[in-house]
C-alpha positions as CSV (number, residue, x, y, z in Angstrom):
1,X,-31.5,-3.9,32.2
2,X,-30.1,-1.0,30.2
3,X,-26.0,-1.4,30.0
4,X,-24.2,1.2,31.1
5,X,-23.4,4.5,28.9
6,X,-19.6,4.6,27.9
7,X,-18.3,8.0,28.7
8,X,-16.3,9.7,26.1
9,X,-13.5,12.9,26.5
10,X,-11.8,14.5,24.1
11,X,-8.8,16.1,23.8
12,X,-8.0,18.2,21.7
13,X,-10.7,20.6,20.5
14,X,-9.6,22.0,17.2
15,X,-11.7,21.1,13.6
16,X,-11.8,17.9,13.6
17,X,-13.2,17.6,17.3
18,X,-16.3,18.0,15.5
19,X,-16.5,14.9,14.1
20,X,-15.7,13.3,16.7
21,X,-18.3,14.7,19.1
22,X,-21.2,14.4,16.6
23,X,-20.5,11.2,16.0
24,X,-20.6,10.4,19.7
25,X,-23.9,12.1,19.9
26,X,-25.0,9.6,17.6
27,X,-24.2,6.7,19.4
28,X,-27.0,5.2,21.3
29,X,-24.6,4.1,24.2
30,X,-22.2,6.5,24.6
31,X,-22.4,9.6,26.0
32,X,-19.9,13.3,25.5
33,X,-19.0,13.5,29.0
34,X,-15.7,16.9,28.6
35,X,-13.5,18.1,26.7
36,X,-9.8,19.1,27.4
37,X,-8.1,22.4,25.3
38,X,-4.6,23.7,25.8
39,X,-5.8,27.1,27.6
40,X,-8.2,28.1,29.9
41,X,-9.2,30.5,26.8
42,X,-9.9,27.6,24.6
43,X,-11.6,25.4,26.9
44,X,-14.2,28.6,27.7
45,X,-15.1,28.1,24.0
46,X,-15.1,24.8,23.9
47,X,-17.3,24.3,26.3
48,X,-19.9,26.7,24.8
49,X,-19.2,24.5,21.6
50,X,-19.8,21.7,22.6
51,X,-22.6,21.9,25.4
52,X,-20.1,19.9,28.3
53,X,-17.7,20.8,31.1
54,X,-14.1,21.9,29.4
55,X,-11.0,21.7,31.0
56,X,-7.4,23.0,30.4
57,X,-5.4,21.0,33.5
58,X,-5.1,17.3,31.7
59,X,-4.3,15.3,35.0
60,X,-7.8,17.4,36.4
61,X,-9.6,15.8,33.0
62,X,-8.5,12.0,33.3
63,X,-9.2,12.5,36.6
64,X,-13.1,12.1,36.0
65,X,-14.3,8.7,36.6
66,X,-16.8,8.5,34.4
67,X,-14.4,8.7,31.2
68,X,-13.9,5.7,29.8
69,X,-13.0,5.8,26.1
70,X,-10.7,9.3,25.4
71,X,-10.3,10.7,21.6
72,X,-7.1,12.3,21.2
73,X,-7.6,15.2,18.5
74,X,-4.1,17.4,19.4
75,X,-1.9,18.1,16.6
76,X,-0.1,14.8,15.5
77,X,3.3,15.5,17.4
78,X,1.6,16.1,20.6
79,X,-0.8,12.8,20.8
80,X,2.1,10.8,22.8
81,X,1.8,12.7,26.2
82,X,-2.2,12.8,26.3
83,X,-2.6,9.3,25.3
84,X,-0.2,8.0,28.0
85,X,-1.8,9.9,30.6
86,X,-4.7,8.7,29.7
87,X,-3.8,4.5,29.5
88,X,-2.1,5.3,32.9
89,X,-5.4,6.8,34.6
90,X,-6.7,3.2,33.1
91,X,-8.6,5.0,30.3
92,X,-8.9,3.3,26.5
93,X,-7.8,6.2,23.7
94,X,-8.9,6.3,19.8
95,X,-6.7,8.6,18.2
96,X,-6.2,11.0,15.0
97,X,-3.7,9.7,12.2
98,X,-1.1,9.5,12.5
99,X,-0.5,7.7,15.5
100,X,2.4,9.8,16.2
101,X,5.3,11.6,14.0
102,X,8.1,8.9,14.9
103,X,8.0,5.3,14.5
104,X,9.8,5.7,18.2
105,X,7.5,8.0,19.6
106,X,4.4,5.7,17.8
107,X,6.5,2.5,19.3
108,X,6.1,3.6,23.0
109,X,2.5,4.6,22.9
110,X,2.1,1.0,21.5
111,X,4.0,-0.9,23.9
112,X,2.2,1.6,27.3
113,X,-1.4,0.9,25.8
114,X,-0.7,-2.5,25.5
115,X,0.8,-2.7,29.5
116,X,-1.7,-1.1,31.3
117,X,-4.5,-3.4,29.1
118,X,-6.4,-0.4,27.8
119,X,-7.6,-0.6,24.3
120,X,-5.7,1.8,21.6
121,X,-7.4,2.9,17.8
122,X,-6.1,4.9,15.9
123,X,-8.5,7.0,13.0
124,X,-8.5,5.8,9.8
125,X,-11.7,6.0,8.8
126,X,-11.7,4.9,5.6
127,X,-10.9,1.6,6.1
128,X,-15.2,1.7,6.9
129,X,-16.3,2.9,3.8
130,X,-18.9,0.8,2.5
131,X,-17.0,0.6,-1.0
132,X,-13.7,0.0,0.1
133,X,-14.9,-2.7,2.2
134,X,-16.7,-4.8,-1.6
135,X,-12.9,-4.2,-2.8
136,X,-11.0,-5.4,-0.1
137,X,-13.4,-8.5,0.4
138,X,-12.8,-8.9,-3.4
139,X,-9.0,-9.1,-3.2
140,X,-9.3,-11.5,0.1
141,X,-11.6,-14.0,-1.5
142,X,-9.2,-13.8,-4.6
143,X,-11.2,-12.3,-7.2
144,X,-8.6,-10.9,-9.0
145,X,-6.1,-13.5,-8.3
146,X,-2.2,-13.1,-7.4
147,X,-1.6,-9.3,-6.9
148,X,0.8,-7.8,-9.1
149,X,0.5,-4.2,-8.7
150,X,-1.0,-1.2,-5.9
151,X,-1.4,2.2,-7.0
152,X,-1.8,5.5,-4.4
153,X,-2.6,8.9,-5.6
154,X,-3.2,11.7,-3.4
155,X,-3.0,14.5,-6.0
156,X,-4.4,16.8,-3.0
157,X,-4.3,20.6,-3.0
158,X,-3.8,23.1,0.3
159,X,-3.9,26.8,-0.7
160,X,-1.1,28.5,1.5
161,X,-3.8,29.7,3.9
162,X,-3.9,26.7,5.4
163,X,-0.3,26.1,6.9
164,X,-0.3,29.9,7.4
165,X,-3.4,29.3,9.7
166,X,-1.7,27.0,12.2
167,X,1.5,26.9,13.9
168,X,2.2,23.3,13.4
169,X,0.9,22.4,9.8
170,X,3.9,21.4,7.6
171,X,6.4,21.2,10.9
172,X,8.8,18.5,11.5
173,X,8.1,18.4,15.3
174,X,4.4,19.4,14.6
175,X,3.1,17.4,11.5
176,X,6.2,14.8,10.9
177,X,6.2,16.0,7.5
178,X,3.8,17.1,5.6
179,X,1.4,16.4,2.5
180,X,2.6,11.9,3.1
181,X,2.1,12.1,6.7
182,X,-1.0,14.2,6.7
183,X,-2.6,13.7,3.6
184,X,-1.7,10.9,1.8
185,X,-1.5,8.7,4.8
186,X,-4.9,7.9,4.5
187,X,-4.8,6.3,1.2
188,X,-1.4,5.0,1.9
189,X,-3.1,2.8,5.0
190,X,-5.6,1.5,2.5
191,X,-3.4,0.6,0.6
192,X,-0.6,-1.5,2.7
193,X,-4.3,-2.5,4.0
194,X,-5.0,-4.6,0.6
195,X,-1.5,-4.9,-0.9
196,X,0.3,-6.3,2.3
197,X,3.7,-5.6,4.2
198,X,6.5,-3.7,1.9
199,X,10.1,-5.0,1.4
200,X,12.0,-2.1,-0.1
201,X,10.9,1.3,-0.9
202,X,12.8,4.3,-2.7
203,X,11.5,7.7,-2.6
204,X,11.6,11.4,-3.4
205,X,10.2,14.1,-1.6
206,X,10.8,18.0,-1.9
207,X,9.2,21.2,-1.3
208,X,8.5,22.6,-4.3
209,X,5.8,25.6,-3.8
210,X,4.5,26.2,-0.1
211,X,6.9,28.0,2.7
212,X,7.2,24.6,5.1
213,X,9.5,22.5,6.6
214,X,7.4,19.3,5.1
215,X,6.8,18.4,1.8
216,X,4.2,19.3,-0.8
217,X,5.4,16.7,-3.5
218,X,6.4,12.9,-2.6
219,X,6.5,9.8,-5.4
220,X,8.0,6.5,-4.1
221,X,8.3,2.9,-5.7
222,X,7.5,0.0,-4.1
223,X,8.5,-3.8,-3.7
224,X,5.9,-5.7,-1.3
225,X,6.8,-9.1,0.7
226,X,4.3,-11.0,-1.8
227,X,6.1,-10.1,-4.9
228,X,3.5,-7.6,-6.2
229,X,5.0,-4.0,-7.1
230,X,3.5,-0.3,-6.4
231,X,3.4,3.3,-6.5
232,X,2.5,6.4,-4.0
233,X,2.2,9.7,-5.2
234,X,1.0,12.9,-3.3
235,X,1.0,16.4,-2.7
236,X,-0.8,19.0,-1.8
237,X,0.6,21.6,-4.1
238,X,-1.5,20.1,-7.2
239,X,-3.8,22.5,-8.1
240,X,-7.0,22.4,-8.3
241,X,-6.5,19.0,-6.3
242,X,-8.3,15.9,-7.7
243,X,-9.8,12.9,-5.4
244,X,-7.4,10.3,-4.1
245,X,-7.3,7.4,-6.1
246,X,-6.4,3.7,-5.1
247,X,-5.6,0.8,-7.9
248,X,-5.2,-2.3,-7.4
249,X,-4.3,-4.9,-10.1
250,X,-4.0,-8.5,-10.1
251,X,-3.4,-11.5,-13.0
252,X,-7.3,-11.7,-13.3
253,X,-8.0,-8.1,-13.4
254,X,-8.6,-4.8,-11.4
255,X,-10.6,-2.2,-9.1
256,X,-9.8,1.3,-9.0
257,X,-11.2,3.8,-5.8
258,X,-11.7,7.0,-6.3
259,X,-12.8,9.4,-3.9
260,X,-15.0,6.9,-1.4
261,X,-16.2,5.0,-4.5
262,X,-15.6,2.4,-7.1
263,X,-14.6,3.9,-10.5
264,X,-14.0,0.9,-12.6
265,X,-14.2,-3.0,-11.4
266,X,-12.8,-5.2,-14.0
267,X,-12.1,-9.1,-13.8
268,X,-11.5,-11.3,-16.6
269,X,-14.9,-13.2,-17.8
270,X,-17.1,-10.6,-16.3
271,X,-19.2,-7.8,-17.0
272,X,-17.4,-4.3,-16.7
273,X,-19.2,-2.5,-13.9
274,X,-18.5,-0.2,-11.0
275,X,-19.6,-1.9,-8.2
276,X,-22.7,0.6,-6.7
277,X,-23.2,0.1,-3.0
278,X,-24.1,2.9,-0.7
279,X,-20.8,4.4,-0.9
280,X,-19.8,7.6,1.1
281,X,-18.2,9.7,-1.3
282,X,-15.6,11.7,0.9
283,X,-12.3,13.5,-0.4
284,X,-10.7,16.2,0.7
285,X,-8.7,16.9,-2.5
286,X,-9.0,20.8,-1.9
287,X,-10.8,21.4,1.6
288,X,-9.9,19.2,4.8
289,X,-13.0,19.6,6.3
290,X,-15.1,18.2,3.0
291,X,-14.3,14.1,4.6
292,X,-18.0,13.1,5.8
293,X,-18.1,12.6,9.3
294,X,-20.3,9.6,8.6
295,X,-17.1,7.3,8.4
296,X,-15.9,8.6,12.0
297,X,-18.9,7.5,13.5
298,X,-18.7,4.0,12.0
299,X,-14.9,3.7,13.0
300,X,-16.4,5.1,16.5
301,X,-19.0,2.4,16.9
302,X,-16.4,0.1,16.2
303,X,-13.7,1.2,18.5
304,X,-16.9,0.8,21.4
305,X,-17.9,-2.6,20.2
306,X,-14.3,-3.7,21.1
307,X,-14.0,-1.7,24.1
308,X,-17.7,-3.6,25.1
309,X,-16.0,-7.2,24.3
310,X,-12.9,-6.6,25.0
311,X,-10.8,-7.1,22.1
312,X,-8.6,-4.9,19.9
313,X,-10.4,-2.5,17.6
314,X,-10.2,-2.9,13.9
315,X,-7.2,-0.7,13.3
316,X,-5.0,-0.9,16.6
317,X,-1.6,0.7,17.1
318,X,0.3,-2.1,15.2
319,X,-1.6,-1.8,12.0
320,X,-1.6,1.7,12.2
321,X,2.1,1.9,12.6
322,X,2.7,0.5,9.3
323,X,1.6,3.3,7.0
324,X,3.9,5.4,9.6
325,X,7.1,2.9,9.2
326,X,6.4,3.5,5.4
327,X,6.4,7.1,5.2
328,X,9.0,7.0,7.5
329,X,11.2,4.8,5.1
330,X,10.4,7.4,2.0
331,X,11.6,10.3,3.9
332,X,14.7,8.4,4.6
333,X,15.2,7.2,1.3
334,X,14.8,10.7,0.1
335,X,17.6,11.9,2.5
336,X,20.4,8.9,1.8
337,X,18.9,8.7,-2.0
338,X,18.7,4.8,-1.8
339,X,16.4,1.7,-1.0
340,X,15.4,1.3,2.1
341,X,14.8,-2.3,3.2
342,X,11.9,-2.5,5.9
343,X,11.3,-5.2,8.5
């Protein structure tokens, strides 16, 4: 007997809706049941887009019974209210990065997913690339032996069309920030995601060429629980922009990530090589919507496996709130100019 089709909604219908609704397409057992939009206006063209029933009244969406997995693409400051609607009406939610703009905010959707028993994931689709996945198995299996240093660069680049275009790009209340919390959180997650929990962190950030509330420039320094050290920097006012780079270095040697692919793999007593696999090569050093939408649908396949099994997705709300905790910390550390200790 077939199993039943796993309805998805979304909510939210802006760019990155896209992804999310060809990648549901693609999924043999799951099905793009509506979409909800902020206006009446929006949802007329959203449902053209997308070839399904579009609705602007929320409580009228989650009302639909045949929703079963929701994927909350709102701007980042608004994802609280639509997610807890949508674990009230019993419904299991993946969600953009960041989880939310406040560790608080973040904190509560945690705690009301986790009540009412509905499953909560949160995009970071990177953590499926094929590549990423040799290195991190590498550094678990203890290829390169004790860790002594992690390396983020997110040397990104956003022209100043693209915060003029929206009204909550580069917003406190709207974005949390700006090129850290947008941009470099992805790289920032993969990192924490290898390297571990962090002890103390100082930053700097500043706004140094775009009109926004956020930042366009951040560096921090970092101590992690397991005694290795490590860097972040990003921006997106670094012309032309250049991929985002990860490196990771241990007593027996390293593995640097560039752009969706293994640069340089080097461990002591062994061949120098880069480590080919079927890599998906996906930056989006200079244009947002250059990330391949391929890695969506494998973090979407994943989030319905658990949903199927019952069990928590890959990345659930608590190991997405870490990247959030850290960015948080740098933007404090910025403010007080000191070291911030984290939990």
């Amino acid at each position: 007997m077939d199993r039943k089709k796993l309805g998805f909604g979304i909510i939210g219908t802006g760019a990155i809706a896209s992804h999310h609704a060809k990648s549901i397409q693609e999924l043999e057992d799951c099905k793009l049941i509506a979409v909800c939009s902020s206006t009446p206006e929006r949802a007329k063209v959203a449902s053209e887009k997308f070839g399904v029933p579009a609705y602007s009244n929320l409580e009228e969406f989650l009302l639909r019974d045949d929703l079963d997995i929701i994927s909350v693409c709102t701007e980042s400051g608004r994802h609280m209210e639509p997610i807890l609607a949508a674990a009230m009406a019993g419904k299991h939610v993946i969600v953009e990065k960041p989880l939310e703009v406040t560790v608080e905010r973040a904190s509560r959707i945690i705690a009301v997913c986790r009540a009412q028993n509905v499953k909560l994931g949160v995009i970071f689709q990177n953590r499926f690339n094929p590549a990423y996945l040799r290195l991190k198995q590498a550094v678990h299996q203890g290829a390169l032996g004790k860790l002594i240093l992690g390396n983020a660069y997110i040397k990104w680049y956003r022209d100043e069309a693209y915060y003029k275009t929206s009204d909550w790009k580069g917003t406190l209340t709207g974005d949390g920030g700006a090129a850290l919390i947008n941009q470099g959180i992805h790289t920032i997650d993969l990192l924490l995601d290898i390297m571990g929990d962090v002890e103390s962190v100082f930053g700097k950030v500043k706004t140094m060429v775009h009109d926004i509330e956020g930042e366009d420039i951040g560096i921090a320094m970092l101590d992690f629980k397991n005694g290795a050290m490590g860097t972040i920097e990003g921006g997106t006012s670094l012309y032309p922009g250049y991929k985002d780079r990860l490196e990771i270095f241990g007593e027996n040697g390293s593995i640097i990530y560039e752009g969706g692919e293994i640069v340089s793999w080097n461990l002591k007593g062994c061949e120098a090589t880069t480590k080919k696999t079927d890599e998906i090569s996906s930056s989006g050093a200079s244009d947002p919507m250059s990330v391949d939408y391929r890695l969506h649908l494998a973090q979407l396949k994943e989030m319905v496996l658990a949903v199927r099994n019952d069990r928590d997705p890959e990345v659930n709300g608590e190991s997405a709130l870490k990247s959030l905790e850290l960015i948080s910390a740098i933007y404090k550390s910025s403010k007080e100019k000191q070291i911030i200790e984290l939990k």
